[in-house]
PASEBA-1860 file (N, C-alpha, C; in nm, 3 decimals):
! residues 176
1> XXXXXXXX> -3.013/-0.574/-1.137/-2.919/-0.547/-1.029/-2.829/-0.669/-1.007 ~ -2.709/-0.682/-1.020/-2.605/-0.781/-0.956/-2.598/-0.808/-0.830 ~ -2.568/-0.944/-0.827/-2.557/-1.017/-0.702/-2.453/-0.962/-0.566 ~ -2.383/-0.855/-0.685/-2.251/-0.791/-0.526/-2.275/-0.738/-0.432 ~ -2.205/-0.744/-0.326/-2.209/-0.665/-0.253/-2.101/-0.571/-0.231 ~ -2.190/-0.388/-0.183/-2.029/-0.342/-0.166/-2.068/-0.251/-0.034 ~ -2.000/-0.290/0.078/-2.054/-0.209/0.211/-1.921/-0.113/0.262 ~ -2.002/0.011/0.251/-1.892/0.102/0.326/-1.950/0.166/0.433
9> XXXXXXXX> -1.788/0.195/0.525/-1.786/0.255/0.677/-1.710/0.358/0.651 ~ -1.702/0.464/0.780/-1.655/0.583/0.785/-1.493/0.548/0.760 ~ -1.450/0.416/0.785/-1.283/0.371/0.768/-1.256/0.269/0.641 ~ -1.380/0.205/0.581/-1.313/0.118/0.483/-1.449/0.097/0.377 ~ -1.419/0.011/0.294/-1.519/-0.012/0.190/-1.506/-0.148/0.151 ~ -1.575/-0.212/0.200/-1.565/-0.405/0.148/-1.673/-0.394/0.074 ~ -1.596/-0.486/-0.046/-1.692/-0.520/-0.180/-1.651/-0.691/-0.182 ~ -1.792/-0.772/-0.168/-1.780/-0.949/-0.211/-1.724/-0.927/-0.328
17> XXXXXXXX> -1.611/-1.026/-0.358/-1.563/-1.046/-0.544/-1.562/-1.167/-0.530 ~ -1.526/-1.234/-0.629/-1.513/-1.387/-0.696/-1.438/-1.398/-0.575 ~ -1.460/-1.530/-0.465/-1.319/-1.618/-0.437/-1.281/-1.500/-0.283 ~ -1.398/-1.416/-0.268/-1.342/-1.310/-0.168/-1.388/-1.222/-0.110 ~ -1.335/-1.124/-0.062/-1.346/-0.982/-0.050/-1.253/-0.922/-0.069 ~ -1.282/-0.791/-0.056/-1.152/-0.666/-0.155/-1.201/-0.565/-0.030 ~ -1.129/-0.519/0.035/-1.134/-0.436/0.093/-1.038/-0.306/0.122 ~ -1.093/-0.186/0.094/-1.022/-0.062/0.027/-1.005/0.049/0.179
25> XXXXXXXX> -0.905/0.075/0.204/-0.845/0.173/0.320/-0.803/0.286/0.246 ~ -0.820/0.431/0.270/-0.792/0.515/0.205/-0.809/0.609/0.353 ~ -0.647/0.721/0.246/-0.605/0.788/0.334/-0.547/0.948/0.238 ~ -0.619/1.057/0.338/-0.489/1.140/0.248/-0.386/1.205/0.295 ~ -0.295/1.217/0.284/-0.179/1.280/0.345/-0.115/1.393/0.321 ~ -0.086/1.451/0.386/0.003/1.618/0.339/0.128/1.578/0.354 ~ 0.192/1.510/0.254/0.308/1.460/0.197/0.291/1.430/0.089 ~ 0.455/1.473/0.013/0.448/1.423/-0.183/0.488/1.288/-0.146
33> XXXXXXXX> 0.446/1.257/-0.287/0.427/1.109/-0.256/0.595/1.033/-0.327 ~ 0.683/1.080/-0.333/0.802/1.024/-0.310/0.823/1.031/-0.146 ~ 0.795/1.111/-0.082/0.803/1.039/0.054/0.703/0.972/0.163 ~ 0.571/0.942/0.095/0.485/0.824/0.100/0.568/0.679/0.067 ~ 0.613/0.715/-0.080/0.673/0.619/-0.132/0.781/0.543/-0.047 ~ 0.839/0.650/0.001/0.982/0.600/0.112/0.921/0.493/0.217 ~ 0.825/0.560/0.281/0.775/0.528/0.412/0.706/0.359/0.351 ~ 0.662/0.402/0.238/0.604/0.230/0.199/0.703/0.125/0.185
41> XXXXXXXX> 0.830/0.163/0.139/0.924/0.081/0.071/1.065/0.045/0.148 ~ 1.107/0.179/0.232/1.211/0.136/0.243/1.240/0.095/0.380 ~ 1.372/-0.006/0.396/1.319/-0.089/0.580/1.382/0.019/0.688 ~ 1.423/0.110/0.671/1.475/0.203/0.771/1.341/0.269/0.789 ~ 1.241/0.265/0.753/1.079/0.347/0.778/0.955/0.227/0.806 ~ 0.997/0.150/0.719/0.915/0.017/0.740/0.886/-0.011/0.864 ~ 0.961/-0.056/0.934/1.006/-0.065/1.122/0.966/0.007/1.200 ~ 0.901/0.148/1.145/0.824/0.260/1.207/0.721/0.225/1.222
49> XXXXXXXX> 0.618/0.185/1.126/0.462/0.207/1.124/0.446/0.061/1.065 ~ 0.493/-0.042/1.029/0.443/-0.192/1.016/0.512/-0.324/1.087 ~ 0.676/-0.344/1.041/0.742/-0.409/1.090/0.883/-0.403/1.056 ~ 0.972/-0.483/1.093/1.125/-0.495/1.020/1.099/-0.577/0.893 ~ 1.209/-0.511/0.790/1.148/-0.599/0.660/1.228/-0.532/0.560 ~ 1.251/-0.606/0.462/1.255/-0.513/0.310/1.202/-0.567/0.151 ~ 1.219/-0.447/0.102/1.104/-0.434/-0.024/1.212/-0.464/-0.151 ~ 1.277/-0.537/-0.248/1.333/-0.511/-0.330/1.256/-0.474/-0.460
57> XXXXXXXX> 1.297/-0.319/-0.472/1.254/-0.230/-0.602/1.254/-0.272/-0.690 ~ 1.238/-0.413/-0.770/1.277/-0.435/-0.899/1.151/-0.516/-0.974 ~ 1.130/-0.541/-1.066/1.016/-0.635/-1.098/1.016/-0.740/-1.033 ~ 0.966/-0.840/-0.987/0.942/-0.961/-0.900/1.012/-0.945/-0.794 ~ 1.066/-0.867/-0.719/1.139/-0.809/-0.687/1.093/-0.899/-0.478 ~ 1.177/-0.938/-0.421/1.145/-1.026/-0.296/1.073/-0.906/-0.166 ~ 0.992/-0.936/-0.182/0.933/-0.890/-0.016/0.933/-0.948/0.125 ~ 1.019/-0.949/0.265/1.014/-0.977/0.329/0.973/-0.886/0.426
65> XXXXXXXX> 0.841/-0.924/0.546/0.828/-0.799/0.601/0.805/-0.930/0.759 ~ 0.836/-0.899/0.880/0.885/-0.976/0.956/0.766/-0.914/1.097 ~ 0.659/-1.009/1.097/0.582/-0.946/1.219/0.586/-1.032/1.344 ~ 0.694/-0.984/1.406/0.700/-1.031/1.521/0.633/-1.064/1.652 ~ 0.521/-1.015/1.676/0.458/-1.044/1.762/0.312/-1.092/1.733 ~ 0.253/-1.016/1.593/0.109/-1.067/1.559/0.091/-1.158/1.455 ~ 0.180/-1.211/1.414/0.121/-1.319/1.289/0.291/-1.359/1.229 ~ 0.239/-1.453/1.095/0.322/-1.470/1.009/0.389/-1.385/0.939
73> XXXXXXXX> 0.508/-1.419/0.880/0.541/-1.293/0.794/0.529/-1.277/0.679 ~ 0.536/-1.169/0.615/0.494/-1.163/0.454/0.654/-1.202/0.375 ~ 0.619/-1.300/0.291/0.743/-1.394/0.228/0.676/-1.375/0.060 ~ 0.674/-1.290/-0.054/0.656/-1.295/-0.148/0.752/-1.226/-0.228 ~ 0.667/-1.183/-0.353/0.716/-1.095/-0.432/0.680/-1.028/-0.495 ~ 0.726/-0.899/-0.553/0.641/-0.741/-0.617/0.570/-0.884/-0.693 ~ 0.423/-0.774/-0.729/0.268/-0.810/-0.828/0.329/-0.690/-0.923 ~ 0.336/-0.583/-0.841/0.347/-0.464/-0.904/0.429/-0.357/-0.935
81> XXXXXXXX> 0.486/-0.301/-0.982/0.589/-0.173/-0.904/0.591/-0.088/-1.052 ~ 0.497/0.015/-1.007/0.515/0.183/-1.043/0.567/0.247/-0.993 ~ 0.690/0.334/-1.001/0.748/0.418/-0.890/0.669/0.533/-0.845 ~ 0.668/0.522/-0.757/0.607/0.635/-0.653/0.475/0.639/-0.749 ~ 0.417/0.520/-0.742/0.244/0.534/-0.785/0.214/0.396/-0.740 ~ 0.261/0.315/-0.767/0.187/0.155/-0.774/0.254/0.034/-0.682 ~ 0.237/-0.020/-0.590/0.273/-0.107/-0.526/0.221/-0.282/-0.505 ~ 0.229/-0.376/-0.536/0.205/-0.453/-0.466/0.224/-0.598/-0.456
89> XXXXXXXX> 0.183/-0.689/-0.402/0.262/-0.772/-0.322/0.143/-0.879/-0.242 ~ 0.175/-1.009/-0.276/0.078/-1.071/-0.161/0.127/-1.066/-0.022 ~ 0.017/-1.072/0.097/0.042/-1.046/0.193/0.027/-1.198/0.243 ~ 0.119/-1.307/0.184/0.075/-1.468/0.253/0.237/-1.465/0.234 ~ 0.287/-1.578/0.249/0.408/-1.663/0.261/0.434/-1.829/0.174 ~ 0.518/-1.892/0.181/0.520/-1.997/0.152/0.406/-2.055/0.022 ~ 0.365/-2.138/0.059/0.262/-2.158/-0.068/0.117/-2.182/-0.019 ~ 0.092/-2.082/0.067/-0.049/-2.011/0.064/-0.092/-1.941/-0.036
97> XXXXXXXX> -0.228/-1.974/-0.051/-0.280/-1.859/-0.166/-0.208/-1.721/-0.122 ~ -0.257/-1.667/-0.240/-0.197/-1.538/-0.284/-0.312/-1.461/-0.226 ~ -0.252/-1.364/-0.151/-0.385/-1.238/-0.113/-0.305/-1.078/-0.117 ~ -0.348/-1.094/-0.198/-0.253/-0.907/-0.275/-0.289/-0.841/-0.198 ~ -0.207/-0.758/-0.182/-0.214/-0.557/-0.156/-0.143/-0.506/-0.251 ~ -0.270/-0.364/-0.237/-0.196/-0.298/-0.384/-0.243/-0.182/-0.303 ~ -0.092/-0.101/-0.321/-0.088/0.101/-0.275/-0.073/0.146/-0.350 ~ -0.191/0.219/-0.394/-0.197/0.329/-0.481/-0.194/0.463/-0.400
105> XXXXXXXX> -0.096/0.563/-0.475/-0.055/0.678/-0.477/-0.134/0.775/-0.559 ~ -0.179/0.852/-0.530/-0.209/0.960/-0.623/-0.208/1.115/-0.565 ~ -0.120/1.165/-0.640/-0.064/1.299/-0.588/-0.227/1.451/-0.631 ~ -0.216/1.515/-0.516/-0.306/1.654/-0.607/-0.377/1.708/-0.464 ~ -0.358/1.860/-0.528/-0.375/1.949/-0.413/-0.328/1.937/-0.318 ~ -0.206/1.934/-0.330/-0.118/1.949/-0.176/-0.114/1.828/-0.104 ~ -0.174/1.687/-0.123/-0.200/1.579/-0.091/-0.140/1.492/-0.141 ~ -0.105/1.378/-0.098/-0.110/1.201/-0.177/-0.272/1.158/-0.063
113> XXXXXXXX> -0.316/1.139/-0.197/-0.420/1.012/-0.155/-0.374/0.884/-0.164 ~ -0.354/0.796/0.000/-0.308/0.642/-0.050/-0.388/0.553/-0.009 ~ -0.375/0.481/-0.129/-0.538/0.383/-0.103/-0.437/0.230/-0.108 ~ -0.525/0.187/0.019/-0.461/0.008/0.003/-0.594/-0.016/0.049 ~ -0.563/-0.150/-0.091/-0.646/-0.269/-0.117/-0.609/-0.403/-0.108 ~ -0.695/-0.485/-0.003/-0.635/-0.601/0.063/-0.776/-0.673/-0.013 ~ -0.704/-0.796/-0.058/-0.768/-0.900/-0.161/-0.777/-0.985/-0.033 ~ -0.857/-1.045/-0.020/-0.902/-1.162/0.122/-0.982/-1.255/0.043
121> XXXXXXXX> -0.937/-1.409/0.100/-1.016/-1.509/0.072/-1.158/-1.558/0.166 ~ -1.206/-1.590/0.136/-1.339/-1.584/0.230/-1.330/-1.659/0.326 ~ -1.239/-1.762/0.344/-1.207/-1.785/0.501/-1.121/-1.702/0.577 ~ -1.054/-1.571/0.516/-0.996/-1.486/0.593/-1.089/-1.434/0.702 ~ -1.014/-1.328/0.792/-1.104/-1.298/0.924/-1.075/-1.182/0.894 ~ -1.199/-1.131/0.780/-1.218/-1.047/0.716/-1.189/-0.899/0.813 ~ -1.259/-0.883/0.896/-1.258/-0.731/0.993/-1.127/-0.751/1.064 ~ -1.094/-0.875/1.137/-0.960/-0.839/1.174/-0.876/-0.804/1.107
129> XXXXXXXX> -0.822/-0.838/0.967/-0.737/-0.802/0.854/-0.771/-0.655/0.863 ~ -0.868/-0.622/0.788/-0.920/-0.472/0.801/-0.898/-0.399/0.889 ~ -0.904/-0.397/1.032/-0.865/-0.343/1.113/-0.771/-0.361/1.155 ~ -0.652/-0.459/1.136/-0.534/-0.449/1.170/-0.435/-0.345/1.061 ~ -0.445/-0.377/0.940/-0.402/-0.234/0.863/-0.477/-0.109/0.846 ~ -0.610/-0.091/0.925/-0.685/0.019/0.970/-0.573/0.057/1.070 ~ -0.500/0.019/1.162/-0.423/0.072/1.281/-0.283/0.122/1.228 ~ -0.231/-0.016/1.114/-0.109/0.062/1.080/-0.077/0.152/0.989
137> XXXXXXXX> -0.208/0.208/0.909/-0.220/0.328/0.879/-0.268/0.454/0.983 ~ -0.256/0.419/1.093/-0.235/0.540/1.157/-0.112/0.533/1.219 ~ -0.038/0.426/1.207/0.080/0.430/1.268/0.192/0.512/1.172 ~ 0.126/0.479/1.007/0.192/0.524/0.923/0.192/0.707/0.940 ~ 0.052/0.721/0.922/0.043/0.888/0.929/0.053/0.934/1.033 ~ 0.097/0.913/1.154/0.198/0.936/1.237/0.343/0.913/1.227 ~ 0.351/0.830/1.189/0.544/0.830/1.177/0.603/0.930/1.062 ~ 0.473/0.978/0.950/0.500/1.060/0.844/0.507/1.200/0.904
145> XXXXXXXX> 0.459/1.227/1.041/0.467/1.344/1.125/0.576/1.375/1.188 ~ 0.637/1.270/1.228/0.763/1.229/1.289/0.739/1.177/1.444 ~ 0.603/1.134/1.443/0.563/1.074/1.571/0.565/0.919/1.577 ~ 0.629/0.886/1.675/0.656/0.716/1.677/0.540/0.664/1.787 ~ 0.456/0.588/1.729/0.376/0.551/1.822/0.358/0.401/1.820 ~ 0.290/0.292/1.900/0.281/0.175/1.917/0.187/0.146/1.864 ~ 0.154/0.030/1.846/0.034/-0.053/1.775/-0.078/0.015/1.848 ~ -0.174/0.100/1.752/-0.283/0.152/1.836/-0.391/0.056/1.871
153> XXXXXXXX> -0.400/-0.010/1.990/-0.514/-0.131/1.996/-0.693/-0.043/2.032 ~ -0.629/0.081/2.064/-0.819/0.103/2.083/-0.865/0.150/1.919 ~ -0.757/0.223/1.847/-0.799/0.215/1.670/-0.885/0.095/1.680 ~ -0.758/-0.001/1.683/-0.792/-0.174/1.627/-0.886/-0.199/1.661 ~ -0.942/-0.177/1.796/-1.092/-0.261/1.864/-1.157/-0.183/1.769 ~ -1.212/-0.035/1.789/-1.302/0.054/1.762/-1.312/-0.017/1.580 ~ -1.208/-0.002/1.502/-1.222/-0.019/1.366/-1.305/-0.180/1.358 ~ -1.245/-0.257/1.427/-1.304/-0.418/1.442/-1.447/-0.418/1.444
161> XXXXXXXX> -1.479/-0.313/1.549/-1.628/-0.325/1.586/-1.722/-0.300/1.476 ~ -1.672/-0.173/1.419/-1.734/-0.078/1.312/-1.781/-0.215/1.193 ~ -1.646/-0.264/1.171/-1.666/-0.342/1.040/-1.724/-0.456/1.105 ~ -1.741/-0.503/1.187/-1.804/-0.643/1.260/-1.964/-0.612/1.198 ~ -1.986/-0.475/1.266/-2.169/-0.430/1.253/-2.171/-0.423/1.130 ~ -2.087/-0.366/1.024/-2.116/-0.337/0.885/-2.155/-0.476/0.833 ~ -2.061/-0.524/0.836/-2.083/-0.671/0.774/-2.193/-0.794/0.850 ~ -2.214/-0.732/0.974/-2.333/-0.824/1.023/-2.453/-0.776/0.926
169> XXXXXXXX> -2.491/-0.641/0.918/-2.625/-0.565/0.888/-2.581/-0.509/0.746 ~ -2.519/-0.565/0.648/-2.508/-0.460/0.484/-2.613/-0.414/0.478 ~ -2.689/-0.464/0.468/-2.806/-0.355/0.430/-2.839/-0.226/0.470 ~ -2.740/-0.178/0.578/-2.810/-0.060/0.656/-2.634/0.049/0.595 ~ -2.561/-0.068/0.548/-2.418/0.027/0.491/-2.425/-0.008/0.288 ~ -2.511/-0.058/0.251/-2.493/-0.132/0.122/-2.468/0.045/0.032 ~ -2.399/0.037/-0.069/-2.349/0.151/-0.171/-2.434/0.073/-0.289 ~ -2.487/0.129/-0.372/-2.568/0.097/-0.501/-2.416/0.088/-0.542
END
């Protein structure tokens, strides 16, 4: 048996890796995923469900995404870009380590399944990260409804808590 660990909750799935954690948010949506894709990429939707910002479509392509009230902003550039399948991008600035997100798309049965995966260094504050894009994926699948809603903070607590206990007690969430 290997030394990993991989603990999942009813909202996320953290697995220890080299140098980290990886922690996986998944969602499915009743939307094609060219307009998943929109809502991920472009800054007239961006501003809905994360922040003001924009994505340039191109290989290395500059990411600026501008969070005004809770943190730093994301200052990088595409890792990745599949159209309307593959996304990603570190979520640091300046010359901080690199801590990727990657959105995967996958279209079927009337659905996009979108899965984001946030790469964290082990001094990150692992559940807050997690639960802060635990919230703006519901901000997302609401604004994909056409509902504009605010930073959900009882999501945020409730998701915080969840992953606080997971990760206090793995053993009682551990996945073979």
């Amino acid at each position: 048996m290997s030394d990993e660990i991989v603990i999942t909750t009813e909202r996320a799935a953290f697995e220890q890796v080299d140098g980290g954690w990886q922690v996986t948010l998944a969602r499915e949506l009743v939307h094609p995923p060219e307009r998943v894709w929109a809502w991920l990429t472009e800054s007239q939707y961006l501003r809905e469900w994360l922040a003001p910002g924009e994505i340039e479509l191109s290989p290395g392509g500059r990411v600026r995404i501008e969070f005004e009230m809770s943190g730093e902003p994301i200052d990088s550039h595409l890792l990745t870009l599949e159209h309307e399948r593959r996304l990603a991008y570190s979520w640091s600035n300046g010359d901080r380590p690199q801590r990727p997100i990657r959105w995967l798309l996958q279209p079927g049965g009337g659905v996009t399944r979108l899965s984001l995966t946030l790469e964290l260094l082990p001094d990150d504050r692992i559940t807050l990260s997690a639960a802060g894009w635990d919230a703006h994926l519901q901000m997302l699948e609401a604004a994909l409804e056409g509902v504009s809603i605010n930073f959900p903070i009882a999501r945020f607590k409730e998701s915080r808590q969840q992953f606080d206990e997971a990760l206090a007690e793995p053993e009682s969430c551990w996945s073979p």
